[in-house]
N, C-alpha and C positions, 0 to 999 in steps of 0.2 A: 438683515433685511434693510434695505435702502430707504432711506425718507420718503420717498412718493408711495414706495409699495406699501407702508408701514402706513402712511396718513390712510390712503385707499381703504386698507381694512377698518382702521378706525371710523371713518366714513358708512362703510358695510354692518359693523356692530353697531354704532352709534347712532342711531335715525330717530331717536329719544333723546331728551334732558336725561333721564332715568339711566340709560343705557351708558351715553355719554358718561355721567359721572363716575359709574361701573369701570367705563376701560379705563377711566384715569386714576381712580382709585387703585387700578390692579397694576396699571405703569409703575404708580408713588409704591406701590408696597412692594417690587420687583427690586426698585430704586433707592430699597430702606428706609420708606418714609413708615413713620409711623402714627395712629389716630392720637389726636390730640386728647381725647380722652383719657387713653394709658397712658397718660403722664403727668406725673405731679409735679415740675419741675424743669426748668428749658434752661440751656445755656448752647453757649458758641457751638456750631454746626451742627444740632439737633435740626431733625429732619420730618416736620409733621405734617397734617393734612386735618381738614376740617370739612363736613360735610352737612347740608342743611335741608330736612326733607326730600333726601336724593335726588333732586334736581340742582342744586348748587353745591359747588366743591372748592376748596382753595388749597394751596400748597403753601409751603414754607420753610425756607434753609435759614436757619436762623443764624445771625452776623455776630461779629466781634466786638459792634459801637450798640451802643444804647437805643434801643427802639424808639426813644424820645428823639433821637439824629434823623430818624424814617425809613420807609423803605424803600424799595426797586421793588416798584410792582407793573404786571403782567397780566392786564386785565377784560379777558372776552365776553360774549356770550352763546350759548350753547343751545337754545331755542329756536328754534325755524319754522316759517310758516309751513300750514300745512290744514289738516281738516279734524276734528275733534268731535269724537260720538258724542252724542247726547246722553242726558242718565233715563229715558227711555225711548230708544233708539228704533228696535223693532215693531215693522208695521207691515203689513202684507197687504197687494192689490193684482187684484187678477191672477193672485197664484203665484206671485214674485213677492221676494219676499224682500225688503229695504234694511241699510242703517241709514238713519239719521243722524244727520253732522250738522257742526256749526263751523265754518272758517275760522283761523286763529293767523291773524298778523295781514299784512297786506300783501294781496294774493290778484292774481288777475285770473276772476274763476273760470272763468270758459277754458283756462289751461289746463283745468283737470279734467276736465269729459274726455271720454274712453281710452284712457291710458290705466296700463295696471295697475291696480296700487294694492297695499299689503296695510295691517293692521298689527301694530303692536302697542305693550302698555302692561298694566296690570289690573284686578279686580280685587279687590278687597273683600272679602266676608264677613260676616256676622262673627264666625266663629277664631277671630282674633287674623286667619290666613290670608293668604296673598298669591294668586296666582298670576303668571309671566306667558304673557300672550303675544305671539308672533306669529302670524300668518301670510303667507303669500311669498316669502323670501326663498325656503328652499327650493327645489326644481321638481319636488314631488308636492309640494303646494299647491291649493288654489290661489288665485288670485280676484278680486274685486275689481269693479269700474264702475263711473259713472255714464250714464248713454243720453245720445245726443238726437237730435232731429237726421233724418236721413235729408239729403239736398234737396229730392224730388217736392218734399212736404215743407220744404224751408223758407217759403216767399216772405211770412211774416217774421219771422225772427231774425231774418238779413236785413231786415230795414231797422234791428235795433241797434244803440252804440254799444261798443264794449263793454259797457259798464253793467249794460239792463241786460246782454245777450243769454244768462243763464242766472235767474235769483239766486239768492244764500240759500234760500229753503230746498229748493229745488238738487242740492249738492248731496243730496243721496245718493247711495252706492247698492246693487246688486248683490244679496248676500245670502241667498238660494231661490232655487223655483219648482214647482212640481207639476208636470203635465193637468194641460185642463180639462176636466172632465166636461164642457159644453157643449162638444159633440157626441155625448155618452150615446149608445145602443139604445135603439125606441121605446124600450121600455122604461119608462121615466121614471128619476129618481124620485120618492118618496120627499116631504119638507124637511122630515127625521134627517136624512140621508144628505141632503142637501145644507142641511146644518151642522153636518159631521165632519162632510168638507173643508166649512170657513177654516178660512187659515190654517189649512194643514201642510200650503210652506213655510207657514213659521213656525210649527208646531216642529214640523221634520229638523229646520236649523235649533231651535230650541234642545231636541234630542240630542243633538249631532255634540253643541256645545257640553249641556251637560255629560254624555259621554266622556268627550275628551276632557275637558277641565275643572266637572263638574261644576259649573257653572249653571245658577236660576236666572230666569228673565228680572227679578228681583235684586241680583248683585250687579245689575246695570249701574244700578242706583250709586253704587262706590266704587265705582269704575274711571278708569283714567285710561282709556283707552285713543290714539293716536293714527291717522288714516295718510302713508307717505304713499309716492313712489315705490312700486315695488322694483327689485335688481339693485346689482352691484355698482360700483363707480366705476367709471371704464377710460381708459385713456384716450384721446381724442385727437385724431389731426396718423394723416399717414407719416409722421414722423414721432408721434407720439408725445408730442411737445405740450401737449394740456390735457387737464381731468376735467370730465364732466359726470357730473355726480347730483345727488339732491342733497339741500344741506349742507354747501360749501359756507355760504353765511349764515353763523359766523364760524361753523366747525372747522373752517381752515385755520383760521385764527387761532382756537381754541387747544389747536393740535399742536401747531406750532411754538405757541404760549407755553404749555405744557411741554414739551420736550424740551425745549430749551431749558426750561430750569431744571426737568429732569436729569439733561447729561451735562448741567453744573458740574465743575468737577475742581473750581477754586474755594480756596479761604475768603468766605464772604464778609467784608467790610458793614456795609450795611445787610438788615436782613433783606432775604429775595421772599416774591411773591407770586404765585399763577393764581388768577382769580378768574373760574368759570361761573356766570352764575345764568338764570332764568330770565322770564318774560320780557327780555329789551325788543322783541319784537308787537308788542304790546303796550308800552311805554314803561319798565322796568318794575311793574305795578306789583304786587304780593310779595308774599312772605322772601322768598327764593329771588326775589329782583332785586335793581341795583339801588333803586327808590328806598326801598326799605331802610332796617339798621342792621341788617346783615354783616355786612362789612365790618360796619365798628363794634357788634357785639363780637365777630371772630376773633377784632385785633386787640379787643379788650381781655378777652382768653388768654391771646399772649404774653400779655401787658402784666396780666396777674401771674403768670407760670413763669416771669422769663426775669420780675426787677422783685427787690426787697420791700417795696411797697406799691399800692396799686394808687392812683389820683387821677382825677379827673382830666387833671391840666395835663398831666403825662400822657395822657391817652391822645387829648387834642393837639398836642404837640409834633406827636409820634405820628397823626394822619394829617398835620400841616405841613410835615417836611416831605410827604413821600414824592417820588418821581413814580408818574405813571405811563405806559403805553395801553392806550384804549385800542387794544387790538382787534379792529375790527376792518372788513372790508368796505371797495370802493369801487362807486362803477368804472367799469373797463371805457375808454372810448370805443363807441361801435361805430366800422367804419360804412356800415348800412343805413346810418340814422344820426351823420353826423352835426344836421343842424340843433341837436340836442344839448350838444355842448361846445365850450369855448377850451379848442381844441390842443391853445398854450396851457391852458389851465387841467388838464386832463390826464388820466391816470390810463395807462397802457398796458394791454396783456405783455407780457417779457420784459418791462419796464424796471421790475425788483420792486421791494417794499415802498408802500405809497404810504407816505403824511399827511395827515390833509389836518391845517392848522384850523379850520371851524367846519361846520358840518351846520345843520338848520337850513331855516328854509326862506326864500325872499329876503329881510334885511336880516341876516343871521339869527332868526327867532331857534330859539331851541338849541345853540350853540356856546362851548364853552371857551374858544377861542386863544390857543396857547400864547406862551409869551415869548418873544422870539430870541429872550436869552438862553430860556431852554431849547429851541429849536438851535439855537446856534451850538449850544453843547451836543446836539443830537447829531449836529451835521460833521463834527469834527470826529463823535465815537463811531458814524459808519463810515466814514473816509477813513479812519485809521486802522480800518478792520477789513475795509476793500467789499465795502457788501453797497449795492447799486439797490438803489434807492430816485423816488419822485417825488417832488408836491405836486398837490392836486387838490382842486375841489369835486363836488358829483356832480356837478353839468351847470348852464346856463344860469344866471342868474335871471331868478322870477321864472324858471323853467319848474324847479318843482324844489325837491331839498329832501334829509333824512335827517335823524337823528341815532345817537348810539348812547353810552353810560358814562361818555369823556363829564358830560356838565353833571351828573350825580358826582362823581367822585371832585370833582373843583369844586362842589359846595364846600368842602373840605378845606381848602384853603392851598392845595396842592397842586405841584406841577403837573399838568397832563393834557396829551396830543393823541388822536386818532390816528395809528398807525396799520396797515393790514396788506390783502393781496387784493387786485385789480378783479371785478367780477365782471364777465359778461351773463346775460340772462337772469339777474339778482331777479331773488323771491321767484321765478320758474320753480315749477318742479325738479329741472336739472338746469342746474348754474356749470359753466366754466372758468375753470383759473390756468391759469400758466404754471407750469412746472418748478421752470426756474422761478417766477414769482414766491414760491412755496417757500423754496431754498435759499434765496435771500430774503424771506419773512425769518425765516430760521435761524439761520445768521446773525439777521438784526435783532433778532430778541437776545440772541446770549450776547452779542454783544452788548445792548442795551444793562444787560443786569449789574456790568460795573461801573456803572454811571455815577460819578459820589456826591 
């Protein structure tokens, strides 16, 4: 299978952290990687992986120099905006029956009204199990939406700005309905009868669910339940030249991160690293993000399996010399809206992998800012490898700014550059990247991993 068709799927299975970590887990063990758990003991080109509450995952080919020398790491993440049920979600009005969401990451809401969307995730039970929820993807599926003002009734809501045009609250989804009994035959229902009714489209969804996954309205409660886009990633452009998909950022990154170390196939010098993990679209906050000690408690795993004594100093050593690519994306220049950006400074679909040495916002707030002796060693390993490559910032300055995990991980004390593919429509439900963009993200990751 070819690199676009293969991302594509990964894109189609992946529309979770959860999931995400699932196909890369099943690449690494295809790839002979093995859990770092089953192993007491690491040396040169052991080949492991480490995974933290299923939402963050890391890889690792383990090298010939001393972990205390660093590594080559490859570092994305795998969370995307999107809509997040609440732990008590179901509520019925007028015989329709709602979920309750809360927005997750920055989203421009009025994007999600009446487009299909699908639900996946998991429910936790009481009784220690776990049930895997996915609705709306197959072609024998239902699917969910949210609904919108029809134009005729719309005079008020056209005068709002984008921002007020649809609350957060209001970002409920359609998730059954049962005919209404208000124009019942004249002989009227009893109060009995009429109280029998209340909510008996939740009652009927309620059935439906338990049925299928035995699920109570009560394991709401432990629910990690997830509201994308429903459908496949599709090629875009009658030449087929770009994918448009949900959850390109940063899962293009993440893909290509991942493969690249997977079809590794040298004597690693130093050890190599894929690092996915959670919430960077949130500010890397919990357990699974890059804020966390995630990072250095995996590297400390290694530290202890892989030298004859374990220290402190060795630890901090080993994550002050690493070389990192913060592989994440950038905006694309839109040639629709180009007073947004400063258009020498800009990152282009077909462009090839884009650098962008600070990211933040206004006077580089939130930015880790590489140093441009590593940038000058970057520029001489993708010139020698022939992979096409940009600098680039995300737009205007004092126009707006983002952030990614590049400044968690320089707390460290280590080299590291936001590297990734060019985005049109970032945080849309369906974002576009360029093909070729993919293929030379590809590229410059393996190349990238002999950087010494």
């Amino acid at each position: 299978m070819d690199l676009i068709e293969e991302y594509k799927q990964f894109l189609d299975n992946g529309k979770t952290e959860r999931e995400c970590v699932k196909s890369i887990v099943s690449m690494a063990q295809k790839a002979g990687f093995k859990d770092l758990a089953s192993c007491k003991k690491l040396s040169a080109g052991d080949k492991v992986y480490i995974t933290k509450m299923n939402k963050a995952v890391a890889l690792f080919v383990m090298g010939s120099e001393s972990l205390e020398q660093g590594m080559n790491i490859l570092g994305a993440h795998i969370d995307s905006p999107r809509l997040d049920v609440k732990q008590n979600p179901l509520y019925e009005k007028e015989g329709i029956t709602y979920l309750n969401t809360h927005y997750y990451g920055g989203i421009k809401k009025y994007q999600w009204l009446t487009l299909p969307l699908a639900v996946h995730g998991v429910v936790c039970k009481k009784d220690g199990s776990t049930v895997n929820v996915v609705i709306g993807e197959d072609d024998a599926d239902p699917v969910f939406c949210i609904t919108d003002i029809l134009p005729h009734l719309a005079q008020e809501q056209m005068k709002s700005t984008a921002s007020e045009f649809v609350k957060g609250e209001d970002l409920d989804l359609i998730f059954g309905s049962v005919p209404s009994s208000k124009n019942a035959p004249s002989d009227e229902k009893s109060d009995k009868a009429e109280k029998k009714e209340k909510d008996k489209s939740k009652k009927l969804v309620l059935s439906l669910l338990k049925e299928k996954y035995g699920i109570e309205e009560e394991d709401f409660m432990s629910a990690e339940l997830e509201v994308v886009p429903a459908g496949k990633a599709r090629n875009l452009g009658i030449d087929r030249s770009m994918i448009l998909a949900y959850g390109q950022d940063d899962r293009s990154c993440a893909f290509a991160s991942a493969k690249a170390l997977l079809d590794y196939n040298g004597k690693a010098c130093r050890t190599l690293c894929c690092l996915c993990v959670d919430k960077e679209e949130i500010g890397s906050v919990g357990a699974t993000g890059m804020a966390s000690q995630l990072f250095e408690n995996m590297v400390a795993e290694l530290v202890e399996k892989s030298s004859s004594s374990y220290s402190e100093i060795f630890l901090r050593r080993c994550l002050a010399n690493c070389n990192m690519l913060s592989s994440d994306v950038n905006a694309a220049f839109d040639p629709m809206n180009p007073g947004l950006y400063d258009k020498d400074n800009s990152s282009v679909l077909g462009g090839g992998l884009v650098f962008n040495k600070y990211t933040g916002s206004r006077g580089k707030s939130g930015a880790s800012d590489a140093n441009p002796e590593f940038i000058a060693r970057l520029r001489k390993i993708m010139d020698d490898a022939k992979v096409a490559y940009q600098m680039a910032e995300l737009g205007k300055v004092d126009q707006g700014g983002g952030g990614t995990i590049a400044y968690h991980a320089a707390k460290y004390g280590m080299n590291v550059i936001d590297a990734g593919v060019a985005v049109l429509s970032m945080h849309a439900p369906w974002e576009v990247v360029s093909a070729y963009d993919m293929e030379q993200a590809y590229n410059g990751y393996k190349a990238f991993l002999e950087i010494k």
